[in-house]
N, C-alpha and C positions, 0 to 999 in steps of 0.2 A: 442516384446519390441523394441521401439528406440534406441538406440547406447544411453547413457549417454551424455551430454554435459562435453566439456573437460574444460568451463569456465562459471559461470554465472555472472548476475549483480543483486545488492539486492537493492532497491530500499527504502531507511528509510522514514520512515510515523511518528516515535515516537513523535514527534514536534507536529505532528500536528491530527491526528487517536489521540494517546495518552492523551495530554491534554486536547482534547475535553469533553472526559467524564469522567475527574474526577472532584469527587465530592466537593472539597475543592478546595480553592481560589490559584494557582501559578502563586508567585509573577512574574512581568515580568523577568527581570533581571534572574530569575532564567530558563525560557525558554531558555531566551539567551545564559546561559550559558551550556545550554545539548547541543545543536544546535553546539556552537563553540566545545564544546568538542567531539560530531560528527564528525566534519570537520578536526579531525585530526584524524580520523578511518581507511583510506582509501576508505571509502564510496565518490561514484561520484553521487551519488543526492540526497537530502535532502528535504523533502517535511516540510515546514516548520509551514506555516497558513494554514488555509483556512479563506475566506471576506465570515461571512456569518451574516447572522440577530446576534447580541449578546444576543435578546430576546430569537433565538428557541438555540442557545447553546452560555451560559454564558463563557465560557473557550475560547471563542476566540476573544472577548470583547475588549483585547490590539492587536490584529492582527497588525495595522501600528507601534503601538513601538516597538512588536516583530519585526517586518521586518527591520526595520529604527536600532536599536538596534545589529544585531546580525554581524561579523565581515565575511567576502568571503573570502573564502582560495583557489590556486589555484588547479585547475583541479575536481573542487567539484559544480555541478548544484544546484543552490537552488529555488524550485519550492514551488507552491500554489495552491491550491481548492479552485472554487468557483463553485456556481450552478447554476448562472444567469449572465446578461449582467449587473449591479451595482454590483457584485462580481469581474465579470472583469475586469471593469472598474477602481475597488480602487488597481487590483495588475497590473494595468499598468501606475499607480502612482509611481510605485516603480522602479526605474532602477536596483536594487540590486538582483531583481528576476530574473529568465530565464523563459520567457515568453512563453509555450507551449500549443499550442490547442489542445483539445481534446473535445468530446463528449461521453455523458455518456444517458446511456438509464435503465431502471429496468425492469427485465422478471419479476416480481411480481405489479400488479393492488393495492393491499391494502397494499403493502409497501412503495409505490411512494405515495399515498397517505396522508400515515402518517410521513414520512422523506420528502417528499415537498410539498406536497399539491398540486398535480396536476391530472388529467388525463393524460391515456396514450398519448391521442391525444393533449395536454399540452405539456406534456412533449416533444411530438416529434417537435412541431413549437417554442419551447423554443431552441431545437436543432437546428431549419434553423436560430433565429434570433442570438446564436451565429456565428453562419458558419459564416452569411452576417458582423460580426464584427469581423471577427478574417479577412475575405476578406480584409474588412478599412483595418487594421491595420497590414495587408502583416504578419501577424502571420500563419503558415503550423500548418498542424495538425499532430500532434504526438501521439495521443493516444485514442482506441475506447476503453467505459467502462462500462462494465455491470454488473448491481448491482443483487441480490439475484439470479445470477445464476446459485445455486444448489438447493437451496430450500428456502423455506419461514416458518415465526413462523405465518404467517395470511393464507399463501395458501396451502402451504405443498411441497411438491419434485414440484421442475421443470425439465420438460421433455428434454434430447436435441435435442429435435428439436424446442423449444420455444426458447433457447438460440441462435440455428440459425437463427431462425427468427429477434429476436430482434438484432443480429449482421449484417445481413443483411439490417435491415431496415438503417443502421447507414452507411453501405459502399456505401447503393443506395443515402442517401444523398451528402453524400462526392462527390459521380457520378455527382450527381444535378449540383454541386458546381466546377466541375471538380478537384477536389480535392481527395488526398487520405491519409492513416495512415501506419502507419511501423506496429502497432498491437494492439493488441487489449486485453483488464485486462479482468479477466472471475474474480467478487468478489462472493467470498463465505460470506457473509453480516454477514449471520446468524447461519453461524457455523453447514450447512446441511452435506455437502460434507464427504464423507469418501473416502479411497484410490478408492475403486471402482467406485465411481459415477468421481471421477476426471477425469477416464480413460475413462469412458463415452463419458462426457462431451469434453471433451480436443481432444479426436479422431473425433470426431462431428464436430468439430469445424476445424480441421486441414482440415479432408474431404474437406469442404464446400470452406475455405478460406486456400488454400496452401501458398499464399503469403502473409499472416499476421502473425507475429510472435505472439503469446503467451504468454502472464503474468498472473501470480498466484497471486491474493488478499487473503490471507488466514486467517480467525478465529480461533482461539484455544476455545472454548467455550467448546466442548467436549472432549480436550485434543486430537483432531484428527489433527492439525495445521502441527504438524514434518514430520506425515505419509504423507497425503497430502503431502505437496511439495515432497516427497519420490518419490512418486507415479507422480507426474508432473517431474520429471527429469528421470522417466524412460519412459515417452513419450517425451522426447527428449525439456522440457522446461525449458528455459535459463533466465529466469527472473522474478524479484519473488520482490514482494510488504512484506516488514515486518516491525516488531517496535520493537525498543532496550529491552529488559528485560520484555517484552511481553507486553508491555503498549496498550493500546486502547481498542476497541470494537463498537459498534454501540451506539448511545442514542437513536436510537427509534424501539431498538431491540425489544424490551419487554424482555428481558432477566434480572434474577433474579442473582446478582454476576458474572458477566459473565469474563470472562477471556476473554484477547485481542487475539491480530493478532499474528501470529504466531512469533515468538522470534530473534531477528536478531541474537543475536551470539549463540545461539542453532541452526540456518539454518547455520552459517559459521563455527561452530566446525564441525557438520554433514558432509559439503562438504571439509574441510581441511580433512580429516580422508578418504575419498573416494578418495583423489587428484582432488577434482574439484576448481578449480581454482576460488575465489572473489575477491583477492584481497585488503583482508581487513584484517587489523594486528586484531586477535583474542584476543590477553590482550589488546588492548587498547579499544574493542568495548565489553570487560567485563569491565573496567574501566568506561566509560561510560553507561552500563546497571548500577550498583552500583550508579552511582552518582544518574539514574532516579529513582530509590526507594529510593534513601535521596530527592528525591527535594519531590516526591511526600505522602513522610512517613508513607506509609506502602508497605507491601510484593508485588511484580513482579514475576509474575509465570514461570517467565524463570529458566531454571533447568541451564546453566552453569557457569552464575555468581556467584551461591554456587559451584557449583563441579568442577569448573575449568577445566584448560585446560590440557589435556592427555601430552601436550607437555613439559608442564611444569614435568610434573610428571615423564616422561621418561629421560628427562635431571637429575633429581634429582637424582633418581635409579641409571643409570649410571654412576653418579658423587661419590656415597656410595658406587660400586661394584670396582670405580676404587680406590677408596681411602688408 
């Protein structure tokens, strides 16, 4: 086992993973308002929109008045998805964003297919015509992303050695470009991954590429979200993709109820309790899980915004013993 990290960084999707796929209309304003109360979490990046078609997902339809709309606080990145070069393009409309390249590839055939509609061989020259636009635009690249790979609800388990392939095909472009990335998101899409296959996977991957750092995209679909990251911080991974009060999931999962990403302040009780250092004040980013099941009205399968924090509870005790 790796040493523990003595600190990680949580990287919030709630904004934007989140309100993707909910089913009911959130007002803008109310976006705006998770977002800013976000931004006094302690959280340093906030993934906010994603520019994508409003026809293949209706929830992100306000994308420029969310963006135009939400207030920058400082020492806090506010970032965006998109999946092509007219996605790009509308978030480098925006100065209010922090504009970071990355490339994103899928070790799943019939899942790229039905979330973009492409070939694999699509998809990979969609990869060079961003590179050649993020070149214009003296934009680095910051981040390589690979989608379904632990497994697939259309393929089944992916191998790691499919996910090095498809990670490699992304660092030989970068090469192309003379270009490279700090690391690289391994996404669990579809909620395959269990502790063991993480360690698989993640070791695979470490092997292959020692100089990429590691990030954790994780689903809760099977209630395996918590263990996961568990299980990546004891292969020594320092950064981790999640969403406030467990909001998100895939819309072209084919999943039946599916529960989201794994939970941000169920990952930051977790590591305050072990001493690993976020960063992030833990009532405030239960203050905002709570607000995102009022914006969204109904139940968020995050387990600490009901159970609250130990901290709290140990201060009390103490407070009745000394009384």
């Amino acid at each position: 086992m790796t040493q523990l990290p003595s600190k990680i960084r949580i990287n919030e999707e709630g904004p934007r993973e989140g309100f993707q796929i909910e089913k009911n209309h959130i007002p803008t304003e109310r976006k705006i308002e998770l977002i800013d109360s976000l931004s006094q979490t302690g959280l340093q990046q906030i993934q906010t929109v994603s520019f994508v078609p409003p026809k293949n997902v209706p929830g992100m339809a306000d994308a420029d008045d969310v963006v135009n709309g939400f207030t920058r606080f400082p020492d806090v990145e506010y970032t965006a998805l998109w999946l092509n070069e007219r996605g790009l393009r509308r978030a480098l409309n925006h100065s209010k964003l922090d504009i970071k390249g990355y490339l994103s590839l899928c070790a799943s055939t019939a899942f790229l297919a039905k979330n973009q509609k492409r070939t694999p061989q699509e998809n990979l020259q969609a990869a060079r015509d961003l590179l050649q636009i993020y070149q214009d635009h003296e934009i680095s690249i910051h981040r390589l992303s690979l989608m379904a790979a632990f497994g697939c609800n259309f393929e089944g388990d992916i191998s790691p050695s499919t996910v090095v392939k498809f990670v490699r095909q992304m660092t030989d472009l970068l090469a192309e470009h003379n270009m490279s990335a700090n690391h690289v998101s391994l996404a669990d899409t579809m909620a395959w991954a269990t502790p063991a296959s993480i360690k698989r996977v993640v070791s695979a991957v470490q092997d292959a590429f020692p100089t990429l750092d590691i990030c954790l995209h994780l689903h809760d679909t099977r209630g395996m979200g918590i263990a996961n990251a568990y299980a990546g911080l004891e292969m020594g991974v320092a950064l981790f993709d999640a969403c406030v009060g467990g909001l998100g999931g895939c819309p072209f999962a084919a999943h039946k109820g599916a529960a989201g990403n794994v939970c941000t302040e169920d990952l930051v009780f977790m590591c305050d309790e072990m001493g690993i250092e976020t960063g992030i004040d833990l009532n405030k980013i239960i203050e905002s899980a709570l607000l995102a099941e009022e914006i969204v009205g109904h139940p968020l399968p995050g387990s600490v915004k009901t159970g609250g924090s130990l901290a709290i509870l140990r201060e009390n005790i103490a407070k009745a013993k000394n009384a």
